[in-house]
ZAMARGU-4260 file (C-alpha; in steps of 0.2 Angstrom, whole numbers, plus 5000, padded with zeros to 4 digits):
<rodrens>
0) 4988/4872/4883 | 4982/4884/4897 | 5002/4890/4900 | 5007/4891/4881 | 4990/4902/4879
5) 4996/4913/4895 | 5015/4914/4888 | 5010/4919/4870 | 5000/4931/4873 | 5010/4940/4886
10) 5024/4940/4872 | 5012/4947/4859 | 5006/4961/4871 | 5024/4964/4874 | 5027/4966/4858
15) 5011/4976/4854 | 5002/4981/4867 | 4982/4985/4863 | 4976/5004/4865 | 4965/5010/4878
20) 4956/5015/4861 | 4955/5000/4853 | 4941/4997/4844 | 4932/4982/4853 | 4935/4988/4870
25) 4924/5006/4862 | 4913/4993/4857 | 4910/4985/4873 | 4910/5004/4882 | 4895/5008/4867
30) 4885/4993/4874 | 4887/4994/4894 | 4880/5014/4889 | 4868/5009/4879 | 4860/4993/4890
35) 4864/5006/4907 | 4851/5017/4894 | 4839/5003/4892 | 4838/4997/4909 | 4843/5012/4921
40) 4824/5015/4930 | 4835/5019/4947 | 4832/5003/4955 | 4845/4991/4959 | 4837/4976/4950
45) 4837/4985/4935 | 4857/4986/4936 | 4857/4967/4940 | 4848/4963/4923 | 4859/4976/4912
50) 4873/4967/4921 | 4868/4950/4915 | 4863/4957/4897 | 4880/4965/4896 | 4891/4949/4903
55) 4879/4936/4895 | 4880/4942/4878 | 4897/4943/4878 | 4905/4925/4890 | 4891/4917/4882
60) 4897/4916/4865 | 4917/4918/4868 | 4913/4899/4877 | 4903/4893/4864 | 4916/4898/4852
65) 4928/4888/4864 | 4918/4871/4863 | 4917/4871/4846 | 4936/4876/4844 | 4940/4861/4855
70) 4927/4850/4845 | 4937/4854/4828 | 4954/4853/4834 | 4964/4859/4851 | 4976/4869/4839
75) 4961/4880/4836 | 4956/4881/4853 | 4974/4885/4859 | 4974/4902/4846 | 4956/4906/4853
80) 4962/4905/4872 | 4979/4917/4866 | 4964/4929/4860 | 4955/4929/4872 | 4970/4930/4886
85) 4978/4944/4874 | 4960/4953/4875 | 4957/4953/4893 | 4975/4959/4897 | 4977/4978/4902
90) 4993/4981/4910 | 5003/4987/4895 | 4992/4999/4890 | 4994/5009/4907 | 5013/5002/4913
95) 5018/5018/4900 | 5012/5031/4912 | 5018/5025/4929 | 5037/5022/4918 | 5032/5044/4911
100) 5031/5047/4931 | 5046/5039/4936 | 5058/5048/4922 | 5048/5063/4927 | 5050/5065/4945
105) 5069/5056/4943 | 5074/5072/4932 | 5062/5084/4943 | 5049/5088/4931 | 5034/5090/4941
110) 5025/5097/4930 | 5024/5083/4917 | 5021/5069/4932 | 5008/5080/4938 | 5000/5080/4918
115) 5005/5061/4916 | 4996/5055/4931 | 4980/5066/4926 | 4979/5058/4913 | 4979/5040/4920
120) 4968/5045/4935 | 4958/5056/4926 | 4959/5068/4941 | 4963/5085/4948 | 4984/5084/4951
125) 4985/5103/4950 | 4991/5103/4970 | 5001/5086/4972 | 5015/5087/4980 | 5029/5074/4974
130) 5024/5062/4987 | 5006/5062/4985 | 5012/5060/4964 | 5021/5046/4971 | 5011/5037/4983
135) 4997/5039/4969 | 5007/5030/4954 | 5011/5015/4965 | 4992/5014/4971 | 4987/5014/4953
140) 5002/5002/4948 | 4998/4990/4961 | 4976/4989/4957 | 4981/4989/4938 | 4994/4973/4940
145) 4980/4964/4949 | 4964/4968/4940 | 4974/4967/4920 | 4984/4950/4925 | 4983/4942/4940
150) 4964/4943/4941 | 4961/4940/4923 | 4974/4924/4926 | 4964/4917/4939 | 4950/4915/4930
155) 4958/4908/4916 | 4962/4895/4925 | 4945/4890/4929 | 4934/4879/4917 | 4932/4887/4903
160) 4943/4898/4902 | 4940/4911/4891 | 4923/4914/4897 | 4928/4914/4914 | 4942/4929/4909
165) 4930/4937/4896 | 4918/4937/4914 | 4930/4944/4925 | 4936/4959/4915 | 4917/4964/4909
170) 4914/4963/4930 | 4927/4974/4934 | 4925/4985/4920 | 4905/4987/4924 | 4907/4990/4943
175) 4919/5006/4935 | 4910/5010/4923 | 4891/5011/4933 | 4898/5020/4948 | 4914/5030/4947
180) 4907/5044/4932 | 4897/5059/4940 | 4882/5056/4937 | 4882/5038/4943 | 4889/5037/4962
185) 4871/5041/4970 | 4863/5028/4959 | 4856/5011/4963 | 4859/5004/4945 | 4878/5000/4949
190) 4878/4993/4966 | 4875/4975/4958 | 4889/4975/4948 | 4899/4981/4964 | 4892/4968/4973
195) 4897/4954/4961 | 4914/4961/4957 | 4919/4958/4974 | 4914/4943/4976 | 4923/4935/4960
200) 4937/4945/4964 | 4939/4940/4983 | 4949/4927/4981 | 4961/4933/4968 | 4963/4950/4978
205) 4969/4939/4993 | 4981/4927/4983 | 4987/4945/4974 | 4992/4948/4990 | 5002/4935/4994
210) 5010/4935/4979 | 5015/4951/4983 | 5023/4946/5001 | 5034/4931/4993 | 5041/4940/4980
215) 5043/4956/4992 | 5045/4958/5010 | 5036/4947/5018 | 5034/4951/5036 | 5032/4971/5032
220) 5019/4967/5018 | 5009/4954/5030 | 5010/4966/5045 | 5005/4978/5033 | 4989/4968/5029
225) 4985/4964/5045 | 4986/4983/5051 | 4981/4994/5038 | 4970/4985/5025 | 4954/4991/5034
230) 4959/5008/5030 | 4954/5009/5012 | 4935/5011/5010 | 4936/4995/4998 | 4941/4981/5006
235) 4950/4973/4991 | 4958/4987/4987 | 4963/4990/5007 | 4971/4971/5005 | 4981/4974/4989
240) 4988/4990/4993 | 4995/4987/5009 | 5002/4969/5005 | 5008/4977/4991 | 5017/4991/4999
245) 5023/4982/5014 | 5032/4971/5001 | 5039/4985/4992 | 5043/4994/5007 | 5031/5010/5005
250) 5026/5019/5019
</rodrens>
């Protein structure tokens, strides 16, 4: 049940892939604000409650629902697993602007890579060169691939499924969410939620990694681990972007 869940909804995403915009993900963006609102006295236990308001409120239920679906029938629970796995992917929904970037800088519109890759960064491109334009679309291609699949399939291969996946993305989406905006970097409220993403997500980064060698290059992209991962100020992130560009050959 657990691979025809996985195959249908990677064809449904193919065939229509959610929005950034969709309503339930505004819907879980509303409550992460509003809880942070709630809880945010500047400590750090006050982001570790919100965390577990947010993640509770949410895993609770979706495994509830996955009990009882298994208690009517395992038809039912199948559909509610290809829900769930076609909720907690994310890779279609970004896969458009790396594909804008290539067919961009192939016809030697800087310009347009430079606008498509602000608007999937949400940063200042105004100065990139078209290496740095590149370099940048791989990174970003490379983090997306394992937080919006390989991640999210990790988990959902863990008891309970659902939950575990609905879990996962809600970790990785608060440990964004409480410490990338402005006004949140100094704060205290979201180091808990950073905390806890990286431990769920030490494992799947490392066997991300070695995904990426065996289907790549594998001595370049172990080298590549072994030498450079300590570069990046997030370890995880340090781990998947150098297997994953010694695979593919990046410098």
């Amino acid at each position: 049940m657990t691979f025809l869940s996985i195959l249908f909804a990677l064809l449904i995403e193919q065939l229509k892939p959610l929005r950034v915009d969709n309503p339930i993900y505004l819907q879980v963006q509303n409550l992460a604000a509003k809880v942070e609102g709630w809880c945010n006295a500047g400590k750090a236990k006050h982001g570790r409650t919100g965390w577990w308001i947010v993640v509770g409120s949410l895993t609770v239920p979706t495994a509830l629902i996955y009990w009882l679906c298994m208690y009517i029938n395992p038809f039912a629970a199948l559909v509610w697993n290809v829900i769930i796995v076609y909720l907690t992917l994310g890779f279609r929904r970004y896969s458009h602007y790396f594909t804008s970037i290539q067919l961009a800088l192939s016809s030697g519109d800087e310009a347009a890579a430079r606008k498509f890759l602000a608007e999937w960064t949400s940063r200042d491109t105004t100065d990139l060169d078209v290496t740095e334009i590149s370099r940048l679309a791989v990174e970003r291609s490379l983090i997306a691939s394992h937080r919006n699949v390989f991640g999210v399939f990790f988990w959902f291969l863990m008891p309970v499924g659902p939950a575990c996946a609905v879990m996962y993305r809600l970790a990785e989406f608060l440990s964004r969410q409480w410490n990338e905006p402005e006004n949140m970097r100094n704060e205290e409220f979201g180091q808990y939620a950073t905390k806890f993403f990286y431990w769920i997500d030490w494992v799947p980064a490392r066997l991300t990694a070695v995904a990426f060698a065996v289907v790549g290059n594998f001595e370049d992209a172990i080298y590549s681990w072994r030498n450079y991962a300590d570069r990046w100020p997030d370890e995880l992130v340090g781990i998947i972007l150098s297997a994953g560009g010694g695979a593919i050959g990046v410098r």
